[in-house]
N, C-alpha and C positions, 0 to 999 in steps of 0.2 A: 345415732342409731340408724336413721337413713341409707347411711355412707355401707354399714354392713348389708340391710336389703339392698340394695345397689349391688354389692357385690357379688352377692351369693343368687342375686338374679342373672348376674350377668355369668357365672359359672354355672350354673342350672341351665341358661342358652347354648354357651359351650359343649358341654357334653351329653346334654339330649341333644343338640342341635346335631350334634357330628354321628352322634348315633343313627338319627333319624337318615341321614341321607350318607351313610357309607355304606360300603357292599355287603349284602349277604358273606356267611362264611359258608363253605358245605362239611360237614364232619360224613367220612365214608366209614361202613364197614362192609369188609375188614378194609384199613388203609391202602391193602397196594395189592394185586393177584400179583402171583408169583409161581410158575410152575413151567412141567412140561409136557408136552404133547407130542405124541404120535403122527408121524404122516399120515394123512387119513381121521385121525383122530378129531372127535367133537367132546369137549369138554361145555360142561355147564357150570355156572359160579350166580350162586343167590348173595346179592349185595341191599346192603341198603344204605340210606342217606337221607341228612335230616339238614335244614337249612335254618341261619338263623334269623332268617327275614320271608317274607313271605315273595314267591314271587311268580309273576304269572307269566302265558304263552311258554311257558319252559322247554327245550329240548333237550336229550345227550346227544352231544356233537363226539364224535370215534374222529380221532385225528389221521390224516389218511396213509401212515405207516400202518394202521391198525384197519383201514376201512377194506384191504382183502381178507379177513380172518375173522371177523366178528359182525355178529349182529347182538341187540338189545331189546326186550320187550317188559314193559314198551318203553318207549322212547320219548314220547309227547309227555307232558303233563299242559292240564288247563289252568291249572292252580298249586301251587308246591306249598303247603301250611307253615308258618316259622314253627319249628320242632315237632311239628309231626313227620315220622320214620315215613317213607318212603321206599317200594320194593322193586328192583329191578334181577331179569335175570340173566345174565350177561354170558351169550353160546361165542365159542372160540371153535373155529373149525379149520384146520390145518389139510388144503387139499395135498393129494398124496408128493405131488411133482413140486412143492412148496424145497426149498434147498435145507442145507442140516445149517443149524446156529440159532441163534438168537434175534428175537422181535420182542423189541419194545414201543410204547406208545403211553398215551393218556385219554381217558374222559371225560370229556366236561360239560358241566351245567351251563348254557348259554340262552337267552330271551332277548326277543327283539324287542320286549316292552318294557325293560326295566334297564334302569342306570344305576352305575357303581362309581365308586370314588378308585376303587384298585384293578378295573376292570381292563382286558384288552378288548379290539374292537375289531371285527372280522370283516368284510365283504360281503354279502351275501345278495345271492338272488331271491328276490321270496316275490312270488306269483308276477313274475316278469318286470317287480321295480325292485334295482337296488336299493339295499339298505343295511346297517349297523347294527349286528349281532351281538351283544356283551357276553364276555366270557368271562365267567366268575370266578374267583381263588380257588386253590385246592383242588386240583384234578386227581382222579384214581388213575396211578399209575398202573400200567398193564405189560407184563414183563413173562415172555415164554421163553421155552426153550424147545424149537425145533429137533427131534429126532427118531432115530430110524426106528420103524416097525419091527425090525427084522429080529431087535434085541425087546422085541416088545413081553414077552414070559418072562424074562428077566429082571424085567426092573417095573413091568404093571402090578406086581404086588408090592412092593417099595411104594409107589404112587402111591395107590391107595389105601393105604396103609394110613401113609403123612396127610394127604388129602382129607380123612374125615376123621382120623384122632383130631386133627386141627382146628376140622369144625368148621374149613373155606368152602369145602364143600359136601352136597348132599348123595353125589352122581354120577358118575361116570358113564361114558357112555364110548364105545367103537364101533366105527361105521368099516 
């Protein structure tokens, strides 16, 4: 009878063990932006995300195909709760001299204070000492489509149309 506590202790070690120290997962919504923008054009997209671990000093790192086009707010967290929703609202602005096609990217959850088991590790400068950023699974892909103003009456009611039957977003906005 031993021999089964024995066993079932040491499977009880296993799989809390690997629990306890593997990476956060991130669940976004919605999964991916997907849209297009106007030269000139600022789009707004209300996202959120919920983690399954807790983890702290957190940023959203814009991977730098995407760092002329977008800003985040906010972007810090002190604390990310495991499954508490989490709200960011993610402006995409498209200046006018930007070229016609397609820009894609991702965001990601990264903390220099926390370790993963499936994590990649960045470089980073933080307050003048290097150090190792973890980047956690699951990035929101962010995927536009560059185009012209000129055909902007044409297809701005199509936009928003798809835009908030969908439910991606709240807003539209033309600068």
């Amino acid at each position: 009878m031993s021999i089964k506590f024995i066993a079932l202790g040491i499977v009880a070690v296993v799989v809390f063990g690997i629990s306890a120290f593997s990476s956060p997962t991130i669940d976004w919504h919605p999964e991916k932006i997907e849209t297009q923008i106007f030269r000139g054009g600022l789009r707004l997209f209300d996202i959120s995300f919920t983690s399954t671990k807790d983890i702290k000093d957190a940023e959203i790192r814009i991977v730098p195909e995407l760092e002329p086009f977008i800003t985040i707010t906010p972007d810090t967290f002190g604390l990310i709760k495991a499954g508490e929703p989490q709200h960011i609202t993610v402006n995409v602005f498209v200046p006018p001299e930007t070229p016609l096609g397609n820009i894609d990217g991702v965001i990601q959850i990264t903390s220099t204070k926390e370790k993963g088991t499936f994590d990649k590790f960045i470089d980073k400068t933080l307050k003048g000492k290097p150090t190792k950023e973890t980047i956690f699974a699951k990035p929101l892909p962010i995927e536009f489509e560059v185009i012209n103003s000129e055909n902007a009456l044409d297809l701005l009611e199509e936009i928003i149309i798809d835009e908030f039957e969908s439910g991606r977003v709240d807003r539209v906005v033309m600068v």
